[in-house]
C-alpha positions as CSV (number, residue, x, y, z in Angstrom):
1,X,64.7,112.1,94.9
2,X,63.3,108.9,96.3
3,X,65.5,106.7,98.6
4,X,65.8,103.5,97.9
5,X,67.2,101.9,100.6
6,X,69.2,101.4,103.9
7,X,72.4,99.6,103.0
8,X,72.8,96.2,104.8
9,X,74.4,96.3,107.8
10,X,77.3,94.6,106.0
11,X,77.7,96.7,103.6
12,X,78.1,97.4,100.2
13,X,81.0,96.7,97.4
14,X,81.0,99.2,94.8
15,X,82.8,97.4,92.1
16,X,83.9,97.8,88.8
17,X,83.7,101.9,88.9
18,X,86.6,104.7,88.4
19,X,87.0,107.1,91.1
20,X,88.1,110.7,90.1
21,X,88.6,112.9,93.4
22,X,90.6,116.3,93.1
23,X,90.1,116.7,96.4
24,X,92.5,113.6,97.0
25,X,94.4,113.0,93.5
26,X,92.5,110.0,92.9
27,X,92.0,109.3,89.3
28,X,92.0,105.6,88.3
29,X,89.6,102.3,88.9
30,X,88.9,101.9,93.0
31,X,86.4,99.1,94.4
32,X,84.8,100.8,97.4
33,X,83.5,98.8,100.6
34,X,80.4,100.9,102.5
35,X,79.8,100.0,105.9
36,X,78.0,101.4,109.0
37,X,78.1,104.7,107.2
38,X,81.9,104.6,106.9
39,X,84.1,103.9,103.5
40,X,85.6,100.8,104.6
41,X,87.8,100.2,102.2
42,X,89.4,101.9,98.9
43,X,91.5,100.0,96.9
44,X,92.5,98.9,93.5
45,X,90.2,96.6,91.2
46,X,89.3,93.0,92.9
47,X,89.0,93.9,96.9
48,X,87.9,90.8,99.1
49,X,85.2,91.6,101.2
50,X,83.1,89.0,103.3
51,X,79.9,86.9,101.4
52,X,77.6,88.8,103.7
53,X,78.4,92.1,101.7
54,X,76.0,92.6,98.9
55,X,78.1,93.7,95.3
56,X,77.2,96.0,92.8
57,X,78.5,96.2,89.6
58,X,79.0,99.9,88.2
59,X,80.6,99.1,85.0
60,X,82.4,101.7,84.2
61,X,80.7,104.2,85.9
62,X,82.2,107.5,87.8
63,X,82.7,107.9,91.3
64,X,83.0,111.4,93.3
65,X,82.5,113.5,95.9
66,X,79.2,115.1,96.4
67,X,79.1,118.8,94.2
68,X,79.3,121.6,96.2
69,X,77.4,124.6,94.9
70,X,78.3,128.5,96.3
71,X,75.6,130.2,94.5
72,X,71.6,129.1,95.2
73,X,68.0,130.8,95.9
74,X,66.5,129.2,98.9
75,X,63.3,131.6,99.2
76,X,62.8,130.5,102.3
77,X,61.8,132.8,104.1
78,X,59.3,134.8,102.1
79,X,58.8,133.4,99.1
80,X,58.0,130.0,99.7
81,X,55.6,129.9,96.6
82,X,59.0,129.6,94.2
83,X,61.0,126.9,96.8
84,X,61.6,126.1,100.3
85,X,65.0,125.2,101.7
86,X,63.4,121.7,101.5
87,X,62.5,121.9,98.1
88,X,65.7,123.0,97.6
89,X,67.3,120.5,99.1
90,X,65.8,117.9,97.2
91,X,66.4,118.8,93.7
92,X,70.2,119.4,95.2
93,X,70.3,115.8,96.1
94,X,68.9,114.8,93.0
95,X,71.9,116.6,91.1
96,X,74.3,115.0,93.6
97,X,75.0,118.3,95.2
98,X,76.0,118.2,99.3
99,X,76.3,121.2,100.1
100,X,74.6,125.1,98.9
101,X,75.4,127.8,100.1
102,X,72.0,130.2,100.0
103,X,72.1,134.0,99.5
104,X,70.4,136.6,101.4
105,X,67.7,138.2,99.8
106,X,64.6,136.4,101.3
107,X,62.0,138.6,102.9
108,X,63.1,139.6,105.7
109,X,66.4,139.7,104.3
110,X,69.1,137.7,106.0
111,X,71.3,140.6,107.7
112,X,70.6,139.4,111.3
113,X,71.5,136.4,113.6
114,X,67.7,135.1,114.1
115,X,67.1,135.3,109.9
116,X,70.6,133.3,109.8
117,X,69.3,130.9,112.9
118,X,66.2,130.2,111.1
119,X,67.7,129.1,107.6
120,X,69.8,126.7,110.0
121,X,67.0,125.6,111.9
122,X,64.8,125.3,108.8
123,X,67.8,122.7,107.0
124,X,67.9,120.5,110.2
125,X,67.5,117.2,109.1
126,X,68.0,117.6,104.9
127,X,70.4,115.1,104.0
128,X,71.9,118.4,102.2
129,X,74.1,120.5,103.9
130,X,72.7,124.2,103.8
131,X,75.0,127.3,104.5
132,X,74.0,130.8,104.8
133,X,75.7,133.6,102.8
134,X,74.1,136.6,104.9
135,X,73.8,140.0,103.5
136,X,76.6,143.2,103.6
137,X,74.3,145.7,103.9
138,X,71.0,146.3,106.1
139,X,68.0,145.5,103.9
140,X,70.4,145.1,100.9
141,X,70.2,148.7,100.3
142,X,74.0,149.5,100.3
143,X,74.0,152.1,102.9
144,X,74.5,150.6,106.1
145,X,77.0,147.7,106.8
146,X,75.7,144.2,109.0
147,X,77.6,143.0,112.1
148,X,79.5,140.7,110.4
149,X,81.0,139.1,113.6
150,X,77.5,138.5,114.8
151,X,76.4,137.3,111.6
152,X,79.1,135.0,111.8
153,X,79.0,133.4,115.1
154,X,74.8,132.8,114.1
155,X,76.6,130.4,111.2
156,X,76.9,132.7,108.0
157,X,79.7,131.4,105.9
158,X,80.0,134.8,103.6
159,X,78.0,138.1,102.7
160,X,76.7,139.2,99.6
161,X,74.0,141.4,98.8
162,X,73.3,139.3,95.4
163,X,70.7,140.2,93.5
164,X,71.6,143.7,94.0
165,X,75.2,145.5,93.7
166,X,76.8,147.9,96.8
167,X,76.8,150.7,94.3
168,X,78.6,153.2,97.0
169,X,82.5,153.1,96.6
170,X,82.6,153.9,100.4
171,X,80.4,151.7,101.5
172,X,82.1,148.6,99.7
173,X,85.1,149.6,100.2
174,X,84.6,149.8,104.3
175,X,83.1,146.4,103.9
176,X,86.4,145.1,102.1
177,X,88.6,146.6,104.7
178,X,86.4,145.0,107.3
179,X,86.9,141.7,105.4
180,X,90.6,142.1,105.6
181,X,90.3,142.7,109.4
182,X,87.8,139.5,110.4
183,X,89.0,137.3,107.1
184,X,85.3,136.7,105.5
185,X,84.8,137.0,102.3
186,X,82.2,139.0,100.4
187,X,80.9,137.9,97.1
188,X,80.2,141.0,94.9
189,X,76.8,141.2,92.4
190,X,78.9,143.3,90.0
191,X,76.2,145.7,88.1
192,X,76.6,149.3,87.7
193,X,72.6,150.3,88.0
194,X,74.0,153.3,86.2
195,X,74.0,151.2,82.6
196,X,71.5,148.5,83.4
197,X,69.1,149.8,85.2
198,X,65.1,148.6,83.3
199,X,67.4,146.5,81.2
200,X,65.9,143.3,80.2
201,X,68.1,141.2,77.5
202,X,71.8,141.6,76.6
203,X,72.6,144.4,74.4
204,X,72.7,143.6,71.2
205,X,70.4,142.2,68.1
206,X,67.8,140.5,70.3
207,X,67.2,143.1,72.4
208,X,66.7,145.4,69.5
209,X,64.5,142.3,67.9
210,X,62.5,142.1,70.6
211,X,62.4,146.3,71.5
212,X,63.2,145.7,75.4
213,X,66.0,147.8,77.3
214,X,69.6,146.1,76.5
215,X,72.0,145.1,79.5
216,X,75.7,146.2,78.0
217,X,78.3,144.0,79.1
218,X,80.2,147.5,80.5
219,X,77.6,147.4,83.1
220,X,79.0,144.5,84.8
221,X,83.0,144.8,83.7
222,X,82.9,148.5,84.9
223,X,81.7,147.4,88.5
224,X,84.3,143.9,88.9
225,X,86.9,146.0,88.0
226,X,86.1,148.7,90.6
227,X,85.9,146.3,93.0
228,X,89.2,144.1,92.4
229,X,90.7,147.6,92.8
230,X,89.0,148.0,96.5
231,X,90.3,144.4,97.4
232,X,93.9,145.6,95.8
233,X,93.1,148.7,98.0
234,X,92.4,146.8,101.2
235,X,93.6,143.4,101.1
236,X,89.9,142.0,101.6
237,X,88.7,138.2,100.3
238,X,86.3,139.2,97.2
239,X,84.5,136.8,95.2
240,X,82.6,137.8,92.1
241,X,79.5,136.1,91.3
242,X,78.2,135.0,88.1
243,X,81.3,136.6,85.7
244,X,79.2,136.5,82.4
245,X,81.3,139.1,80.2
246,X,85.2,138.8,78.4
247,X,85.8,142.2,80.4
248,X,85.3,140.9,83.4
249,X,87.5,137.8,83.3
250,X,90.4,139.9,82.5
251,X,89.4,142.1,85.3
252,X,89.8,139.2,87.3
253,X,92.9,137.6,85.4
254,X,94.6,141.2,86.1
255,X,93.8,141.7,89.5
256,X,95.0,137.7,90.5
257,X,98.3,138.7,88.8
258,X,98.6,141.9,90.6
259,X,97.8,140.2,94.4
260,X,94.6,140.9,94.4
261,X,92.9,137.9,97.0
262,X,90.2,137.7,94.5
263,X,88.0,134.6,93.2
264,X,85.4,134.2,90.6
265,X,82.5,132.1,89.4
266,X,80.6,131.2,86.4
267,X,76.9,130.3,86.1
268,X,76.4,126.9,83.8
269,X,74.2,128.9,81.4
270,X,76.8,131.6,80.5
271,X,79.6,129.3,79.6
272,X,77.1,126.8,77.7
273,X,74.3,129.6,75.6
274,X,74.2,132.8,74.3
275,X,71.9,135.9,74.2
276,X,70.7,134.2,70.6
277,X,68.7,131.9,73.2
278,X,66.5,134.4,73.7
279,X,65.1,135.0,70.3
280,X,61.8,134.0,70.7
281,X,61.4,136.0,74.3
282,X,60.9,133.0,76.4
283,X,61.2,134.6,80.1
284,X,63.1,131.3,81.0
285,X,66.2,132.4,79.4
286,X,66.0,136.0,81.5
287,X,68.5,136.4,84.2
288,X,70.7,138.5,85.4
289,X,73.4,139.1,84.2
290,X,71.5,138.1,81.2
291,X,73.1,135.7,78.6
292,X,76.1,137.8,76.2
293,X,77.6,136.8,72.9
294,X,79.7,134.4,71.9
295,X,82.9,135.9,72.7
296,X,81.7,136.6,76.0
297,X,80.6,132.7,76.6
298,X,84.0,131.7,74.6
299,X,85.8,134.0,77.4
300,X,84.1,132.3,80.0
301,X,85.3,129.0,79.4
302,X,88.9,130.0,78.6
303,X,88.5,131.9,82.2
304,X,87.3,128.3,84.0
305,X,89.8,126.3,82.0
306,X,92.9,128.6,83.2
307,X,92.0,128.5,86.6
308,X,91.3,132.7,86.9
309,X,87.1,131.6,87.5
310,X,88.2,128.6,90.1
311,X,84.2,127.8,90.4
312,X,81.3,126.4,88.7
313,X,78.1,127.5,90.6
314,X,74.3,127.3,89.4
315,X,72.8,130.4,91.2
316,X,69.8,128.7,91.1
317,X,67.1,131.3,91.0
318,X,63.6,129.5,90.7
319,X,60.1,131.5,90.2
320,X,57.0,130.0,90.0
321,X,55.2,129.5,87.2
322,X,52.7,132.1,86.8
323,X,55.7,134.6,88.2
324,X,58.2,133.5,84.7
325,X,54.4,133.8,82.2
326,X,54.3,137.3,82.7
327,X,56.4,138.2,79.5
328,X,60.4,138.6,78.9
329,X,59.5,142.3,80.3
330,X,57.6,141.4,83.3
331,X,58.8,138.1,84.5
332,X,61.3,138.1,87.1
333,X,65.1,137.5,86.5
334,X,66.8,134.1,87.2
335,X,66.7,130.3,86.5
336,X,66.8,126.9,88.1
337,X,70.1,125.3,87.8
338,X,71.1,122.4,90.8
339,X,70.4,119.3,89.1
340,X,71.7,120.3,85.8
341,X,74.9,121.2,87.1
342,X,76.9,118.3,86.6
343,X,75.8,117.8,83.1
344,X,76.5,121.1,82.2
345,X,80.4,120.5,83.8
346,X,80.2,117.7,81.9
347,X,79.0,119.1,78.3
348,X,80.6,122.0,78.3
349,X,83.9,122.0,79.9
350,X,84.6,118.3,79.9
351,X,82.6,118.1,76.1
352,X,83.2,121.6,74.3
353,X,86.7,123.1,76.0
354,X,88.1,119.4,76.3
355,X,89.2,120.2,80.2
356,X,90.0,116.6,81.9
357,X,87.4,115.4,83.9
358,X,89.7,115.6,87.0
359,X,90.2,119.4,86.3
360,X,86.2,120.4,85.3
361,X,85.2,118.3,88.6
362,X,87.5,120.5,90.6
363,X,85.4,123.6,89.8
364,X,83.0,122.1,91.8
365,X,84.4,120.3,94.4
366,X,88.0,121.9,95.6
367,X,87.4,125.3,94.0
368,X,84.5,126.0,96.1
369,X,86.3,124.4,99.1
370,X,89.6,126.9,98.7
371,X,87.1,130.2,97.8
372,X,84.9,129.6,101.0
373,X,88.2,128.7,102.9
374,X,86.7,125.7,104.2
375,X,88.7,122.3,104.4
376,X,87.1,119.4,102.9
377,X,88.6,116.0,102.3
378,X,87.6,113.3,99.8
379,X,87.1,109.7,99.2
380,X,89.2,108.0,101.7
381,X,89.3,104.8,104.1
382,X,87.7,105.3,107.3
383,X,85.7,108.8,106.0
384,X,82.1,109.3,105.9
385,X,80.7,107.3,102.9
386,X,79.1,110.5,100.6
387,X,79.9,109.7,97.0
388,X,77.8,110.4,94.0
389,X,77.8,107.8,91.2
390,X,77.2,109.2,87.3
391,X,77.5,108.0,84.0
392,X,80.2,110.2,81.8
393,X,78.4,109.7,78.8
394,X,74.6,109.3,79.3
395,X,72.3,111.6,76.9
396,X,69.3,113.1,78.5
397,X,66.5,115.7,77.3
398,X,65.4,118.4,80.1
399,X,62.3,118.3,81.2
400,X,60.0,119.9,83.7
401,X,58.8,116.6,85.2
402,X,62.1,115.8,85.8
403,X,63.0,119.1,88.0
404,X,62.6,118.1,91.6
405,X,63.1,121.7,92.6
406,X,59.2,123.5,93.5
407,X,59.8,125.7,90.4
408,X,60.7,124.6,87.0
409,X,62.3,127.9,85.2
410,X,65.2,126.0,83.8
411,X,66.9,127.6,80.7
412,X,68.1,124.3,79.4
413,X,64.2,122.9,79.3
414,X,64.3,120.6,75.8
415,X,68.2,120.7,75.9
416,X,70.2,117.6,75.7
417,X,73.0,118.0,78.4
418,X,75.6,114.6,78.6
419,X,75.8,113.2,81.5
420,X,73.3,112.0,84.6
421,X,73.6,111.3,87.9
422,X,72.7,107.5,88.7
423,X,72.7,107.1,93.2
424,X,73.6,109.0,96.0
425,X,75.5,107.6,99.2
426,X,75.4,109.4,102.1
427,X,76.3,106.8,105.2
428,X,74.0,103.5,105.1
429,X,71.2,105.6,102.6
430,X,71.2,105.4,99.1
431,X,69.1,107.8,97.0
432,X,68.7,107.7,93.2
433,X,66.7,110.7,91.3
C-alpha cells in the first residue's frame, strides 16, 4: 500500500458515491466532506462545500466502513520469516481492513502480559488497528488455564488456542465457566485430534487420489458440538472459528435456538471452493480445516446468509515460500487471506447466494463488532474520517505481485474474485493499493 497523499487542509468532497453502512442503516447516494481528519459533512447528492475544497468524482463507486477481520496470523513474534505485524498490517490496509485481531500461537506463545504488551508495542504507529486474541491454555497445550484477568488488563481482546483444539472436556469446560464469570469470550479451534490427527486433505476422492491421510468432517462437527454443549452447560461467550462442515452449522443453529451465547465464523475459502481444489496437490490449497465438499461449502453460505455464522473472517495464515514447496504432505497448513477478503464477500455472498450488499458487508463490519462485544459506530458527521472506497463490480486475477502481505500462499492465486478496493481514508491520509 503506498499513500498517496495528505488531504488539503480544506478538505476533500467525495461526490457522486453510495454509502452502504450497517453499522448506521445507511444505504443510498451520500456526498461526504473530509476535513482535518473529521467527516464534515454527510448528506444527500449535491452538498455545497467552499471552492477551496478539492472534489472527487467517485461515479458510482461504494463507500464503507473499514473491514474488520477477527481471525489473522501475525507471526510476530517468532516467525518473522512468514510476516511481521507490519507486514501484516500492510496487506490489511491494502484490503481495506482496520482492524485484526491476531491469535496466539507465535513463539513464545501469547499466554502472558509481556507477549500481549509486545504485540501492542510492536502495532504502534500502523495505520491498522491490531488486537491481541491471547491463548487459553499455557503453551497451548490444553492442560493448564492463563490468567485471563491479567491477560486482559495487558490488552487481549479474547483467547483461543487456534491452531490447536482444548481436547480436555474439563479443562474447556473450566475455561467456559471462567468466561461466564469475567464475560470474555473464547474462540474454539474445533478438531477432535482423535479423527484428524496426520490428516492432510478432506476425506473423500482427493485424498484417496492423492494417497494422503483424509480429514472427515466428524472431526470438527464432533468437537463444536461438544463445546456449544459446555457454553449451554455454563453460560460462557463461545465463538467457533473457521465452521467449514454442514454438521457444524447445525451444531451452531441448534445451540443459538436453545440459548446457547454462541457465535460463528467462516473462512472466505470454505464458502467460495471445495476439496476438488486440491486435485493437483498444490500445498496452497492445504489448511486446516481443509476445504469439504460441496454440501459442506453450500451449508456454509446458507449458515452466513441466515445470520447462525454472524462473521466473515480470513484467518490469514501466511508461510513462506520455501515452507508451502515442501509437498501437500510436508508444507504447513493455512493460507493468506486479508486483501482478498472483500472480493470474496463480494463474489460469493453478494455474487453466488445473492445476500444484499448491506447484509454480506455486515459480516464484516457489525458482526464482528457484536461477537467481540465491542461498540463501533459508522460513517457519521463529526466522526473520524476512516472509509474505504471499492468498485462493486471490478474483475481482477490474483496474483502474487499483488499480495502485500510478506508471504504469498493465497488459495485464490489465478482466481478472478469481483470486486477491488480503490483508496483508503483514514483522517487527512489517503492510501490506495
Amino acid at each position: 500500500m503506498s499513500e498517496v497523499r495528505h488531504l488539503p487542509a480544506a478538505g476533500w468532497l467525495l461526490r457522486g458515491g453510495h454509502v452502504v453502512d450497517p453499522l448506521e442503516r445507511i444505504d443510498g447516494p451520500r456526498d461526504l466532506w473530509i476535513a482535518g481528519g473529521k467527516l464534515r459533512a454527510l448528506a444527500r447528492p449535491g452538498l455545497a462545500v467552499g471552492r477551496d475544497v478539492e472534489v472527487h468524482e467517485l461515479h458510482g463507486r461504494i463507500l464503507c466502513p473499514p473491514l474488520w477481520d477477527l481471525h489473522v496470523h501475525l507471526r510476530e513474534p517468532g516467525f518473522e520469516e512468514d510476516e511481521t505485524i507490519a507486514t501484516g498490517a500492510a496487506a490489511a490496509l491494502a484490503g481495506g481492513v482496520g482492524l485484526v485481531c491476531c491469535m496466539a500461537n507465535t513463539k513464545p506463545v501469547n499466554d502472558a502480559p509481556e507477549v500481549t504488551r509486545y504485540i501492542l508495542d510492536r502495532a504502534q504507529g500502523l495505520q491498522v488497528r491490531v488486537r491481541p486474541i491471547a491463548a487459553v491454555t499455557r503453551g497451548l497445550e490444553g492442560a493448564e488455564l492463563v490468567d485471563f484477568e491479567a491477560l486482559l488488563e495487558a490488552g487481549a481482546v479474547a483467547f483461543s488456542d487456534d491452531g490447536r483444539p482444548v481436547t480436555q472436556d474439563d479443562v474447556m469446560e473450566a475455561a467456559l465457566r471462567r468466561s461466564a464469570q469475567v464475560g470474555f469470550l473464547v474462540v474454539s479451534h474445533a478438531e477432535d485430534r482423535r479423527l484428524t490427527e496426520g490428516g492432510v486433505l478432506h476425506e473423500g476422492a482427493v485424498s484417496r487420489a492423492l494417497g494422503v491421510k483424509g480429514i472427515p468432517a466428524e472431526g470438527e462437527t464432533r468437537m463444536v458440538e461438544r463445546d456449544v454443549e459446555l457454553a449451554l452447560r455454563t453460560g460462557g461467550r463461545l465463538h467457533i472459528a473457521h465452521v467449514s462442515t454442514k454438521g457444524s452449522v447445525e451444531a451452531v443453529r441448534r445451540g443459538r435456538a436453545r440459548g446457547a451465547r454462541v457465535s460463528a465464523e467462516a473462512a472466505p475459502h470454505h464458502f467460495l471452493l471445495t476439496a476438488g481444489a486440491a486435485q493437483g496437490g498444490d500445498p496452497n490449497f492445504k489448511m486446516n480445516p481443509p476445504l469439504r465438499d460441496e454440501t459442506d461449502r453450500r451449508a456454509v453460505l446458507e449458515g452466513i446468509a441466515d445470520g447462525t455464522i454472524e462473521v466473515v473472517a480470513t484467518d490469514h495464515a501466511p508461510h513462506a515460500a520455501e515452507k508451502k514447496a515442501r509437498g501437500i504432505e510436508a508444507a504447513p497448513f493455512g493460507v493468506v487471506g486479508l486483501e482478498t477478503l472483500l472480493p470474496a464477500v463480494l463474489t460469493g455472498l453478494v455474487g453466488e447466494a445473492k445476500m444484499p450488499l448491506d447484509a454480506a458487508l455486515d459480516r464484516v463490519l457489525a458482526g464482528p463488532a457484536r461477537v467481540l462485544g465491542a461498540s463501533r459506530a459508522g460513517l457519521h458527521e463529526g466522526g473520524p474520517a476512516e472509509l474505504v472506497v471499492f468498485d462493486p463490480d471490478a474483475s481482477w486475477t490474483v496474483r502474487p505481485e499483488d499480495l502485500h502481505s510478506r508471504s504469498r500462499n493465497s488459495a485464490f492465486l489465478g482466481r478472478t474474485l469481483r470486486g477491488r478496493v480503490e483508496m483508503v481514508v483514514l483522517g487527512d491520509r489517503v492510501f490506495r493499493p
